[in-house]
Backbone as JSON, one array per atom type, in Angstrom:
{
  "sequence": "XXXXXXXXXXXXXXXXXXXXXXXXXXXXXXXXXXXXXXXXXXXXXXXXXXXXXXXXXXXXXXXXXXXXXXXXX",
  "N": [[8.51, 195.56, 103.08], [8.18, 196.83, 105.8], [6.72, 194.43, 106.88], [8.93, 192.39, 107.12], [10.79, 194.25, 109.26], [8.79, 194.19, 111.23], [8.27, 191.65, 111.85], [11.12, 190.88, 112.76], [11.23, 192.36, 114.49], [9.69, 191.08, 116.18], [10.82, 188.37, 116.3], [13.17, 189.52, 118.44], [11.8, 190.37, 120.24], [10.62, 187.5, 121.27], [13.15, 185.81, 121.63], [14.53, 188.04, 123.8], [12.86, 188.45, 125.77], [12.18, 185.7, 126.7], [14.87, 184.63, 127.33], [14.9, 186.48, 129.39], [12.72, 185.11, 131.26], [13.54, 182.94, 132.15], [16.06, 183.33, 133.37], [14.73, 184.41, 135.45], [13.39, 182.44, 136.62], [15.24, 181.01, 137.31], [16.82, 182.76, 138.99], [15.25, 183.81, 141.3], [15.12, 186.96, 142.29], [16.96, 188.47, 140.27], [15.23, 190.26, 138.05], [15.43, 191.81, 135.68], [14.59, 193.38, 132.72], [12.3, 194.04, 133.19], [11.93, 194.69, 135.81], [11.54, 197.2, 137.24], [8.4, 196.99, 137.71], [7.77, 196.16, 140.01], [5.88, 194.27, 141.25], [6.76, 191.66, 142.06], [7.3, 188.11, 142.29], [5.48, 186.34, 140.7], [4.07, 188.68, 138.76], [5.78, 189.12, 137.65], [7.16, 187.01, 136.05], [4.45, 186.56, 134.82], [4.23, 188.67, 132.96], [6.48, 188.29, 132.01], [5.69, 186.22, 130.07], [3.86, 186.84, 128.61], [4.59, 189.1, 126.97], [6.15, 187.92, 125.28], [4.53, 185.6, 124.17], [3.43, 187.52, 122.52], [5.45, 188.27, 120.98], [5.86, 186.08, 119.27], [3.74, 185.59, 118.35], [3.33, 187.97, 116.95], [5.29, 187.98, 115.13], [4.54, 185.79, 113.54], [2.23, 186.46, 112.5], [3.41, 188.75, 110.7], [5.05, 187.27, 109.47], [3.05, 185.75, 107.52], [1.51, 187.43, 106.7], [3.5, 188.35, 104.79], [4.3, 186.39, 103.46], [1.7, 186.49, 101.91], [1.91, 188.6, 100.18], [4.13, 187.95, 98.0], [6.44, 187.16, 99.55], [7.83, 185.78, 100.36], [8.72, 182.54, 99.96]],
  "CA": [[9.6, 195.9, 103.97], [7.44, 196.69, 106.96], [6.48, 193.0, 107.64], [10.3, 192.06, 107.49], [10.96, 195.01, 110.18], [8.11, 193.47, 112.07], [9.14, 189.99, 111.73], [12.5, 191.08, 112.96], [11.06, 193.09, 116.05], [8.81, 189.9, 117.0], [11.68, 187.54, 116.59], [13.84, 189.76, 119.12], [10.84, 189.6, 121.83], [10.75, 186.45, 121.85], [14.47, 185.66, 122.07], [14.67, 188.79, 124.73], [11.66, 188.22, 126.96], [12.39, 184.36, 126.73], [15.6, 184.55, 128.33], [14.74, 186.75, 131.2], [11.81, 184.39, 131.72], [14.38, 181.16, 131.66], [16.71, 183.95, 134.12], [13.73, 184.65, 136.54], [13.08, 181.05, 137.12], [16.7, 180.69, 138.0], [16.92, 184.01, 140.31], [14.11, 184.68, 141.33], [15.49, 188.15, 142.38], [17.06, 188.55, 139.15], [13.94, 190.83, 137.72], [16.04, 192.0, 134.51], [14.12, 194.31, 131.95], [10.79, 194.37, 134.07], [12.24, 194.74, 137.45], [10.28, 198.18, 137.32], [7.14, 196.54, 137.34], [7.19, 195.92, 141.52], [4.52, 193.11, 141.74], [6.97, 190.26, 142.38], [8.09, 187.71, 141.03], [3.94, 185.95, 139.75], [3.91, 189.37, 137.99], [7.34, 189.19, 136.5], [7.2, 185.91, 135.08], [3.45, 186.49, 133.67], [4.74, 189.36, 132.21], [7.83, 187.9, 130.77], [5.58, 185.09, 129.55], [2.98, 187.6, 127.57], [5.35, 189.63, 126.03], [7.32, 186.26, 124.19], [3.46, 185.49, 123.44], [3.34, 188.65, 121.96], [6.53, 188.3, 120.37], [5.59, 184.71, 118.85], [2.5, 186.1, 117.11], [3.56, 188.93, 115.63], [6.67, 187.06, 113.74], [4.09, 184.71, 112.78], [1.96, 187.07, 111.64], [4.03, 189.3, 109.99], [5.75, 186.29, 108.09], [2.16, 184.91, 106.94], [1.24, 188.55, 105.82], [4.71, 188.93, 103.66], [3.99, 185.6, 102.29], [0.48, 186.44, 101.55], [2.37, 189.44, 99.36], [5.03, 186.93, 97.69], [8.04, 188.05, 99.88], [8.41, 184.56, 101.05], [8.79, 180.96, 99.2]],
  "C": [[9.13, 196.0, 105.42], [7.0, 195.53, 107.75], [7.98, 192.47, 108.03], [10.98, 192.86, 109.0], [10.23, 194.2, 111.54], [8.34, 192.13, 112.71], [10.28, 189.86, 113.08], [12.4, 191.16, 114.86], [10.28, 191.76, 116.81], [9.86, 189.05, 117.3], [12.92, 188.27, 118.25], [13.02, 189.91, 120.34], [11.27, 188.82, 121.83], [12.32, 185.75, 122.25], [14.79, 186.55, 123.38], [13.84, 188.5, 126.09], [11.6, 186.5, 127.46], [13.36, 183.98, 127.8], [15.6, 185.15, 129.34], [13.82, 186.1, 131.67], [12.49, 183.03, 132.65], [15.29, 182.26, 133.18], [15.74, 183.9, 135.79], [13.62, 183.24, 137.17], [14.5, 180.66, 137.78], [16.98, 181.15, 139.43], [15.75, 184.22, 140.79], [13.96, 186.31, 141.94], [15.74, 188.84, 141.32], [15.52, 189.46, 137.97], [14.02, 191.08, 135.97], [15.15, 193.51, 134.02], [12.45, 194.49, 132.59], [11.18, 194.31, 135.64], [11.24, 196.37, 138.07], [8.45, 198.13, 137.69], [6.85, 196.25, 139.38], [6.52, 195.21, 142.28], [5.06, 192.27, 141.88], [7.48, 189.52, 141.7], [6.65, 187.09, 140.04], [4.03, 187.09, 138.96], [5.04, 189.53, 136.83], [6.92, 188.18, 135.99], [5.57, 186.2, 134.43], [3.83, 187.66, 132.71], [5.66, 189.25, 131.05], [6.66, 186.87, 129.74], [4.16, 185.93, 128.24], [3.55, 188.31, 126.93], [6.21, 188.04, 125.08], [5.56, 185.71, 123.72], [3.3, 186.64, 122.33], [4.45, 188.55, 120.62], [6.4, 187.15, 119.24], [4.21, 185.26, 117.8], [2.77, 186.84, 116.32], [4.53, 188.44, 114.87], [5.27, 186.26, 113.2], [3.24, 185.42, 111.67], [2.41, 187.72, 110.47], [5.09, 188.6, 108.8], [4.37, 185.79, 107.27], [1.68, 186.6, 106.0], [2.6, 188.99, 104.37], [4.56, 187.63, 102.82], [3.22, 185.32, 101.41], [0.93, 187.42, 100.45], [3.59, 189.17, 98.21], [6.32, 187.3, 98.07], [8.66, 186.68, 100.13], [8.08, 183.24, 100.34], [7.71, 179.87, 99.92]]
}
């Protein structure tokens, strides 16, 4: 159950942090969910772009670990 949770939470990085990445490049004012962060926009977009890395591994992981447990076909 915990890898599925995980899974879940990785898949919604990367869908979340994706599109304010895809937003930023548009606006470049536009800061979104890291507008807190103050360094700009080079810091925003590496930011956006390591979290959706982040986000991309752990789904992957967390699907290769649930299949390693037979959750997955």
């Amino acid at each position: 159950m915990k890898y599925d949770i995980l899974q879940i939470v990785g898949a919604v990085m990367t869908v979340v942090f994706t599109q304010g990445a895809i937003r930023l490049l548009i606006d470049h004012g536009d800061t979104g969910l890291l507008g807190l962060l103050g360094g700009g926009f080079a810091l925003t977009l590496a930011a956006h772009g390591a979290l959706v890395a982040v986000g991309v591994l752990l789904t992957g992981w967390s699907h290769t670990r649930a299949k390693a447990l037979g959750r997955r076909g």
